[in-house]
N, C-alpha and C positions, 0 to 999 in steps of 0.2 A: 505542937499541932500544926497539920499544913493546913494551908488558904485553902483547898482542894476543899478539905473534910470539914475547917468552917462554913463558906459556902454551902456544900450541902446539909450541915445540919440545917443552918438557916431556912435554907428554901423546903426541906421535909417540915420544920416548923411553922411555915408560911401555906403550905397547901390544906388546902380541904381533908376530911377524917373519909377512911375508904375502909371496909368493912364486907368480909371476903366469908359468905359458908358455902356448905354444901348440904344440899337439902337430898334425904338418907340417900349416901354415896353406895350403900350398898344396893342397890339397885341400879347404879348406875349401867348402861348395853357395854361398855368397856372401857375400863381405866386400869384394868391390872398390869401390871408389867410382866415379861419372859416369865419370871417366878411367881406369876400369880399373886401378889402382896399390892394391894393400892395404895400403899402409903408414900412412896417417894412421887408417884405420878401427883397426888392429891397437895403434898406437899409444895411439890413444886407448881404447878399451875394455883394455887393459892398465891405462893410470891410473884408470881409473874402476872397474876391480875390485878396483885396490889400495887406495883409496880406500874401498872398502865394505868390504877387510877391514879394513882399520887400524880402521874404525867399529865394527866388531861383536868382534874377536877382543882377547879380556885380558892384560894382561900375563901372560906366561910360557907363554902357547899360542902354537902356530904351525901357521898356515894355509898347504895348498898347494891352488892353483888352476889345474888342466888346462883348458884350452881343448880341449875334442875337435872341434868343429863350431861353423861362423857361417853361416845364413841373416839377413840382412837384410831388415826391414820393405824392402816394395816392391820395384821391379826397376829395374832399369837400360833406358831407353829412348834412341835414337837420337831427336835432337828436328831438323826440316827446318828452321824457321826461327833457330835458335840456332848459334851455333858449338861447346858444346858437347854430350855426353848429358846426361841429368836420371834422377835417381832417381823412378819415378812410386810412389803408395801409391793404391792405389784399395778397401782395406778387403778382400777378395778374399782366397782363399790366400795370399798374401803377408805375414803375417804376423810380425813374427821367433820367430825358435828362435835356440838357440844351448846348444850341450850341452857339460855340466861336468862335471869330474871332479873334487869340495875333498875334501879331509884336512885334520882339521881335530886337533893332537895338545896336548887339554888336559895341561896339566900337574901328574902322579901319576893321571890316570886313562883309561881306555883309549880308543885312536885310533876316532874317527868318521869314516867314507870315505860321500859321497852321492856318485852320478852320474846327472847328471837330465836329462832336454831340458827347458829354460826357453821356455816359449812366451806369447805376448799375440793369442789370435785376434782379440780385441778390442780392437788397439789402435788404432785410429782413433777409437773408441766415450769411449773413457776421457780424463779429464782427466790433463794433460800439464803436469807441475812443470817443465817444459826450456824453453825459450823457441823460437819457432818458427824452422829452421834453423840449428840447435846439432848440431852430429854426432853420430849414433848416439841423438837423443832417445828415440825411444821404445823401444831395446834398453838405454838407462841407465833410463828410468823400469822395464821389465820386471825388470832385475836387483834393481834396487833394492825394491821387492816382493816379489821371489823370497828375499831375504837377510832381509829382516825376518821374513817368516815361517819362513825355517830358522833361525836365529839369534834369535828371540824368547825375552828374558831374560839374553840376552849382553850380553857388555859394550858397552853404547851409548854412544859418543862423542860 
């Protein structure tokens, strides 16, 4: 076993318990992907929230993360020359949002509840840590923004 994957069990063992749903996804204004299927979209921004909580929350707190709402940057188009749709982003309203509900219950002092719509009107404008064609890139770079600034001073991992 390398040092590497020591280490990080250790420290996954060492952080606060993060606890990630969706409250009914099927309602959500838009998470389906080109094929219309929300399961890999949901799957993944499920990992990547848990992912930012394990990063910010301390040992002995424990984060819960409602998912209320998923708009996705861009829309879903029917494309004529392709056999499948394409997700188009043309900077426009289309934006993502995506609205949370965290509780967030340090331990010995009192519970913190935010619920916020998380938006990037400018995310086409903005440099992009995700590599182009990464799933969900620019609702992980928005999260990931939105957590360091609620979360500044927290435990960073």
């Amino acid at each position: 076993v390398s040092m590497a994957l020591v280490l990080a069990a250790a420290a996954a063992q060492a952080a606060g318990t993060v606890h990630v749903s969706f409250v009914q996804p099927e309602s959500f204004s838009d998470i389906r992907d080109a094929q219309f299927s929300s399961v890999g979209n949901l799957r993944e921004l499920k990992r990547h929230l848990e992912e930012l909580g394990v990063r910010h929350v301390a040992d002995g707190q424990s984060l819960t993360i409602e998912v209320l709402d998923v708009d996705l940057a861009g829309e879903v188009r029917f494309s004529r020359g392709w056999h499948e749709n394409v997700r188009w982003l043309d900077g426009k309203a289309d934006w993502p949002r995506i609205k949370l509900r965290i509780t967030l219950e340090p331990a010995g002092q009192p519970v913190r509840r935010v619920e916020e719509t998380v938006s990037d009107m400018a995310y086409l404008q903005r440099i992009n840590r995700y590599r182009d064609g990464e799933m969900l890139s620019h609702e992980k770079r928005m999260l990931d923004d939105w957590f360091e600034t609620q979360f500044a001073g927290a435990a960073a991992k």
